[in-house]
C-alpha positions in Angstrom: 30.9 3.8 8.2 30.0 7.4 10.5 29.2 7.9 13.3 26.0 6.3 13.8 25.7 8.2 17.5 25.3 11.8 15.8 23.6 11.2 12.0 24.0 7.0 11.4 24.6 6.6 7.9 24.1 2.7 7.9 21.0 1.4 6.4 19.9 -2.1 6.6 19.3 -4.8 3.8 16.2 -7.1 4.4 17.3 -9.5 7.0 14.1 -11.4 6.9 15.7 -14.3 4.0 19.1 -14.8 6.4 21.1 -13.1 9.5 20.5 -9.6 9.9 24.0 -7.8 7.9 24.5 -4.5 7.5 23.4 -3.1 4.1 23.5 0.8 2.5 21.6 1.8 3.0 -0.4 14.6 -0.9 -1.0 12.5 -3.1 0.0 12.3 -6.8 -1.5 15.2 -7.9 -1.7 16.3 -11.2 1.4 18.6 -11.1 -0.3 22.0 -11.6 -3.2 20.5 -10.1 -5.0 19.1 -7.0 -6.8 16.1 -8.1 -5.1 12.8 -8.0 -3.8 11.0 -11.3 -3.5 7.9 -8.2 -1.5 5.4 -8.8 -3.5 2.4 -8.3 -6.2 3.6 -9.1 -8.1 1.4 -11.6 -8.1 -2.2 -12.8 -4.7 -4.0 -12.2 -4.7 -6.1 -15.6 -2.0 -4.7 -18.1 -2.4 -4.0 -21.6 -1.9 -6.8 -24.0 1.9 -7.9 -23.8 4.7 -8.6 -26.1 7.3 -11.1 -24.7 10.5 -10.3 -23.8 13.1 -13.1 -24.0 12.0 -16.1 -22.1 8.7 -13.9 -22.1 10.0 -13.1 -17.8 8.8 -9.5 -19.1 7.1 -7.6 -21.4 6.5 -4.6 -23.2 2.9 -3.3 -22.5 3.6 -0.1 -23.7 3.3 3.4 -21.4 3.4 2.8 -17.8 -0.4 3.7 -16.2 -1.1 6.6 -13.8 2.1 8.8 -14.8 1.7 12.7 -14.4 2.6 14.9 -16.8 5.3 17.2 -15.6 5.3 20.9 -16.1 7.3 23.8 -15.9 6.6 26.3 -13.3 5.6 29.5 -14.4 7.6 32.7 -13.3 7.1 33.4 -9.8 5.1 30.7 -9.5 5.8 28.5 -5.9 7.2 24.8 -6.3 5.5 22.0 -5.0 6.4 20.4 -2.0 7.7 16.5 -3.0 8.5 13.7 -1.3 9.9 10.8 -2.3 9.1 7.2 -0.4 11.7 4.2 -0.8 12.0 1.2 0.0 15.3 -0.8 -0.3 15.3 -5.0 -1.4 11.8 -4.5 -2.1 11.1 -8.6 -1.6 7.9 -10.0 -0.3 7.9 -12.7 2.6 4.9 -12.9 3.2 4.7 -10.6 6.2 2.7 -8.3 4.7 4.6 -5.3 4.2 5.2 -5.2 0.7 1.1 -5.4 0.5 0.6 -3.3 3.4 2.3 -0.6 1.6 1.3 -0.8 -1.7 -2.6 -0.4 -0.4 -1.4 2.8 1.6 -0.2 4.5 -1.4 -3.4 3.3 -3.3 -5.6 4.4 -0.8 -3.9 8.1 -1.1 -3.2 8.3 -4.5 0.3 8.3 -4.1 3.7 6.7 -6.1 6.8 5.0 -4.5 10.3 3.6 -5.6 10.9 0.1 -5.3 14.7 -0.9 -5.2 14.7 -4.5 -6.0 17.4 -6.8 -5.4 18.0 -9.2 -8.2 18.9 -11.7 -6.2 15.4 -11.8 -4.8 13.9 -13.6 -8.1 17.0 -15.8 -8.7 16.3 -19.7 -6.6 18.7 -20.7 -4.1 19.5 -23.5 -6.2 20.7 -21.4 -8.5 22.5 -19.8 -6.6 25.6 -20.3 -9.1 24.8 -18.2 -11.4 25.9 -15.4 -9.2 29.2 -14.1 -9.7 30.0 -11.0 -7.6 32.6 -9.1 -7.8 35.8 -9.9 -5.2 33.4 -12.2 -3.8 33.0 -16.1 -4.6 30.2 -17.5 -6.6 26.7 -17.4 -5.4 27.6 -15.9 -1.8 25.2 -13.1 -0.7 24.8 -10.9 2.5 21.1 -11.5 2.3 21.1 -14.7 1.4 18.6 -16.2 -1.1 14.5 -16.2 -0.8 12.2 -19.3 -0.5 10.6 -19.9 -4.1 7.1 -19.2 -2.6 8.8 -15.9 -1.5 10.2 -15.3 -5.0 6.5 -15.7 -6.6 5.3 -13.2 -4.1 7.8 -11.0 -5.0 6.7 -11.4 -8.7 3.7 -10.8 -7.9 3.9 -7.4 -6.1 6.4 -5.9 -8.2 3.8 -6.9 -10.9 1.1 -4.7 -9.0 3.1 -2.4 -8.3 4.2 -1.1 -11.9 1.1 -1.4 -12.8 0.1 1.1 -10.4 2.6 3.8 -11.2 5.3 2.9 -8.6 9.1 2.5 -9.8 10.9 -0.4 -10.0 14.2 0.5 -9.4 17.5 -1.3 -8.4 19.4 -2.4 -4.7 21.9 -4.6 -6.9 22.4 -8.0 -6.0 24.6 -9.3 -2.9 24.8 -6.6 -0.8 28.2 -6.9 0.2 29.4 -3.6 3.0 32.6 -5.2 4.5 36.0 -6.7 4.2 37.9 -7.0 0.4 34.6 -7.8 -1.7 32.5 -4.1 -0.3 31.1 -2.4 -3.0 32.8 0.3 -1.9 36.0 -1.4 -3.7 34.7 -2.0 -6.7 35.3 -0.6 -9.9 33.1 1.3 -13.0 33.6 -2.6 -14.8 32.9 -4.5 -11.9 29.4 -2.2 -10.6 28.4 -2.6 -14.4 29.0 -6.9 -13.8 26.7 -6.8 -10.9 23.8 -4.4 -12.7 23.9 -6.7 -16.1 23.0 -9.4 -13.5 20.8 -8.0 -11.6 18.9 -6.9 -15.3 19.6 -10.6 -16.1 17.9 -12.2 -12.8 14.8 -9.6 -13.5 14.5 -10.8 -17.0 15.4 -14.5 -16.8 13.1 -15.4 -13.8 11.1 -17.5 -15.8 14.1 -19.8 -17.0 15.7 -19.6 -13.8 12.6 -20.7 -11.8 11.0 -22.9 -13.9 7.8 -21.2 -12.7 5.3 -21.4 -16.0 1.9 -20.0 -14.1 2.7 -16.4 -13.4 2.4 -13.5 -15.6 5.2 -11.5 -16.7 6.0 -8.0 -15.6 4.7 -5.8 -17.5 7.7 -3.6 -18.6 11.1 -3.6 -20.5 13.4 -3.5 -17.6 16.6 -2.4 -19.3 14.5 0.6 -20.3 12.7 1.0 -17.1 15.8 0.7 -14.9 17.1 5.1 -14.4 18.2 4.7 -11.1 19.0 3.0 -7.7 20.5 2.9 -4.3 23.8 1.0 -3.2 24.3 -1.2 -0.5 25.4 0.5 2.7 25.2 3.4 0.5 28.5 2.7 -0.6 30.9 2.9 -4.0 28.4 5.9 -5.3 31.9 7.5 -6.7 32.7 4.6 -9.3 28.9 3.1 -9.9 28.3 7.0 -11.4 30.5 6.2 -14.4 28.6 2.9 -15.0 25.2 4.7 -14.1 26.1 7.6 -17.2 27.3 4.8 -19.5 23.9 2.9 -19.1 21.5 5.8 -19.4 20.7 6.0 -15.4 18.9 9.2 -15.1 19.2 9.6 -10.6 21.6 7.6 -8.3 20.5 7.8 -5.0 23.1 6.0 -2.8 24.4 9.2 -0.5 24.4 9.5 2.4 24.6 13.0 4.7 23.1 15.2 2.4 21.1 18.1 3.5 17.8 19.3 3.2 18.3 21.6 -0.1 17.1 21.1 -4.1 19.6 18.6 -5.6 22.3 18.9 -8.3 23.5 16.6 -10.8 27.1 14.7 -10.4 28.5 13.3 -13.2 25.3 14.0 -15.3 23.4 12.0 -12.9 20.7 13.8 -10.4 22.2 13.0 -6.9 19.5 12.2 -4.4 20.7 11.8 -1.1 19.1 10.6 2.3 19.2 13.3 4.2 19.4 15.0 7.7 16.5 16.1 9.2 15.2 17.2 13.0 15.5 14.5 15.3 12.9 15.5 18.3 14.3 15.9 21.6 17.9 15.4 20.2 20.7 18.1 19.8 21.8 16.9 16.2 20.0 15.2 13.1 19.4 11.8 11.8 19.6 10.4 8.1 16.0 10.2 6.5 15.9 6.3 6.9 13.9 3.6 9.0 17.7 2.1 9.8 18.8 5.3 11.1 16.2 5.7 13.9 17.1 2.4 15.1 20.8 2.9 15.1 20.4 5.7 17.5 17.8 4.7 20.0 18.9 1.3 20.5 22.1 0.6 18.2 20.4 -2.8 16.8 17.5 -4.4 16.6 18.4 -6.9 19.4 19.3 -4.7 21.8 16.0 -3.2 21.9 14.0 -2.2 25.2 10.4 -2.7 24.6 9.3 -0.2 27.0 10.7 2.1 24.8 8.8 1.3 21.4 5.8 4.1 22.3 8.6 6.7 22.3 10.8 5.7 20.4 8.0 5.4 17.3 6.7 8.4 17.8 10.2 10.0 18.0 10.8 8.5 14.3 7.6 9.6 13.0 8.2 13.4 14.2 11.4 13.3 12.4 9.9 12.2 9.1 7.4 14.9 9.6 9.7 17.4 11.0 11.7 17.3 7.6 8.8 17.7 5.7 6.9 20.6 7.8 11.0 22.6 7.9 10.8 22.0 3.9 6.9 23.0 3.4 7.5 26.4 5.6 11.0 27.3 3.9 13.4 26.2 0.7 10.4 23.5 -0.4 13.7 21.2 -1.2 12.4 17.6 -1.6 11.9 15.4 1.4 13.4 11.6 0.5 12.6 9.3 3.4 14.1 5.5 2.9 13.0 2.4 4.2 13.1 -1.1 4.6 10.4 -4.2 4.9 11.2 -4.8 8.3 9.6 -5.1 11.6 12.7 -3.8 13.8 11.9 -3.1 17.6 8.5 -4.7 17.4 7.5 -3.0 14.1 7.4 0.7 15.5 9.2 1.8 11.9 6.9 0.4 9.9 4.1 2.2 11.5 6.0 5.6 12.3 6.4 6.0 8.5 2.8 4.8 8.0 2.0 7.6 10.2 3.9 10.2 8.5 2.9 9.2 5.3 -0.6 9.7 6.4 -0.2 13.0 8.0 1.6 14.3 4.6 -0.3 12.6 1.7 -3.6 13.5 3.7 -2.5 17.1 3.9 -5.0 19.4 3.0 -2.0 22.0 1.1 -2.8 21.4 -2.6 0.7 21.5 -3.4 2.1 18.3 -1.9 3.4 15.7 -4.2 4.4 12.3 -3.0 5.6 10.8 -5.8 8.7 8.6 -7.9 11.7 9.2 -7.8 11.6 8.7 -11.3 8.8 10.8 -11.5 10.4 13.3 -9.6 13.5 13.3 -12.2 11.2 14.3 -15.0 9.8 17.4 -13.3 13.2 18.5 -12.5 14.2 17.8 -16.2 10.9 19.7 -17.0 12.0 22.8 -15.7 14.7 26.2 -16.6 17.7 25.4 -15.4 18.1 29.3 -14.2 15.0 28.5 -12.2 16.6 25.2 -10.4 19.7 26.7 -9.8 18.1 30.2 -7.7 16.4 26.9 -6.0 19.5 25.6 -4.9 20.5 28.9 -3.7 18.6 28.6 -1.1 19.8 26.9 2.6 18.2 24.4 4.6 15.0 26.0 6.4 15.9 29.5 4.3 12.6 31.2 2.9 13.2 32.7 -0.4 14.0 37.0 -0.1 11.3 38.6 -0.6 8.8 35.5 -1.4 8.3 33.3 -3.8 6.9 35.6 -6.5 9.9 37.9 -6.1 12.7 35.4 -5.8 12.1 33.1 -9.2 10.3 36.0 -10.9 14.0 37.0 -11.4 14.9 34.0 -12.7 
């Protein structure tokens, strides 16, 4: 799995619905502008819908408070983006799903959502679940209570509706022994996404629940990208991803702080290293990462530590995005989960940090999508992103920015 004493590429699955497992893992502005096309802001009620199916979604046409992407001019500097995720994206009713959905509201901001199917599919029906090289219904992070599964609804509801991506985390979140999804095949990743698109789409039937509206989107056109448990078996789910029409995969792990390429068609978005403060060597850009390396798990925490240790996380979220801002202006993606490991001090270093850098008073800071991120990229001259990925981690571009993709 790495070494988790040096960069920790573990992530964690939300623990909160069963034992604690392993798992993989500015503002919006207008693009060319600085006002904020905020997500969020505005009423929450969709459009008029047209069922889907069971009527568990629907199409309510564009999504609301999307900017329009545009290419840069000659010369002209990129914007500095960063991308906020969150992995499971299920609500227990601890608040953090809400918590940060208001946070991005208040800032005009977007964020990617990687839901795991399995979090709007009953534990009673828990046998509709076949994984791969697993047996039917099992699950690394278990099952949510149905009150759990209507909040769940409920936010990823909001949260469309307020520009933010729904994206996916699969289903089980298996990381060891036979069954890892970083055995399976191209057929078997495409089995687990058709379900996880099936328990998205079916909730209605599958719960029985007949208040609730439905969300507000087609799903199996919404779905471009996602993240892998553990972030593992990125090599064979990118066949699957290209064969389905997935525009991003972001399920590496290690990558470095530069402008992305594309593998196998598919823009790869890895976590990446940035400065970890007071430390000789870097961390991955994720909540689970911190914790691995100041105190290896969440139960061997030393709460006497928590001051430090938060504000040691939060410096190297903002680290990352201050080395990016001065130099290459290579996105920043930072990854997180709804989880209140050692006493919560993740949750509110990356509040922190998101403050500091959607609250930045540099016009050209975009916290956005990553979806929305992909169609910028796809917006621009392909000469023009690959003198960007010329440039190193922390390089400034020869001779400025005017000079440097004025030859382009």
């Amino acid at each position: 799995m790495g070494d988790i004493s040096r960069r920790g590429i573990l992530g964690l699955g939300m623990g909160a619905a069963a034992a604690v497992g392993i798992s993989g893992c500015g503002s919006v502005k207008e693009w060319t502008g600085s006002s904020g096309s905020g997500a969020g802001s505005g009423k929450e009620e969709g459009p008029k819908a047209e069922p889907i199916g069971d009527g568990s979604t629907a199409r309510t046409g564009p999504q609301p408070h999307q900017p329009k992407p545009e290419r840069l001019e000659p010369g002209q500097t990129p914007p500095q983006f960063v991308i906020f995720s969150w992995d499971g994206a299920g609500d227990i009713g601890d608040g953090l799903f809400p918590r940060f959905r208001k946070l991005a509201k208040d800032y005009g901001a977007s964020m990617t959502f990687f839901l795991s199917g399995l979090y709007l599919l009953p534990e009673s029906k828990k046998s509709l679940y076949r994984p791969p090289n697993n047996p039917v219904g099992a699950s690394d992070i278990g099952y949510l209570k149905d009150e759990n599964i209507r909040r769940t609804l409920k936010g990823v509801r909001s949260a469309w509706l307020e520009g933010h991506e729904i994206g996916t985390h699969f289903n089980g979140h298996f990381c060891g022994g036979t069954g890892s999804v970083a055995n399976w095949t191209p057929a078997e990743w495409e089995s687990e996404i058709e379900q996880a698109v099936s328990f998205v789409t079916k909730w209605k039937t599958n719960t029985g629940f007949k208040d609730l509206e439905p969300l507000p989107f087609d799903y199996r056109k919404e779905l471009v990208g996602g993240r892998t448990p553990c972030l593992l078996g990125q090599d064979n789910l990118l066949p699957t991803a290209k064969k389905l029409g997935w525009r991003y995969d972001a399920s590496s792990s290690g990558g470095l702080q530069v402008w992305p390429a594309k593998k196998n068609d598919i823009w790869d978005f890895p976590l990446q290293q940035v400065p970890f403060p007071g430390r000789s060597f870097e961390v991955l850009s994720m909540d689970y990462n911190m914790m691995a390396n100041q105190s290896q798990n969440a139960s061997q925490s030393d709460p006497s530590k928590y001051p430090a240790w938060q504000r040691q996380a939060r410096d190297a979220y903002i680290g990352g995005f201050e080395r990016a801002y001065g130099s290459n202006r290579a996105p920043l993606f930072i990854g997180n989960h709804f989880e209140s490991w050692n006493g919560g001090i993740y949750m509110r270093a990356v509040e922190e940090a998101f403050k500091r850098i959607a609250d930045d008073k540099r016009k050209d800071v975009r916290v956005v999508s990553f979806r929305q991120y992909t169609d910028w990229l796809d917006a621009q001259d392909p000469k023009v992103l690959q003198k960007l990925r010329g440039l190193g981690v922390g390089q400034r571009p020869p001779g400025g920015w005017k000079a440097y993709l004025s030859a382009a």
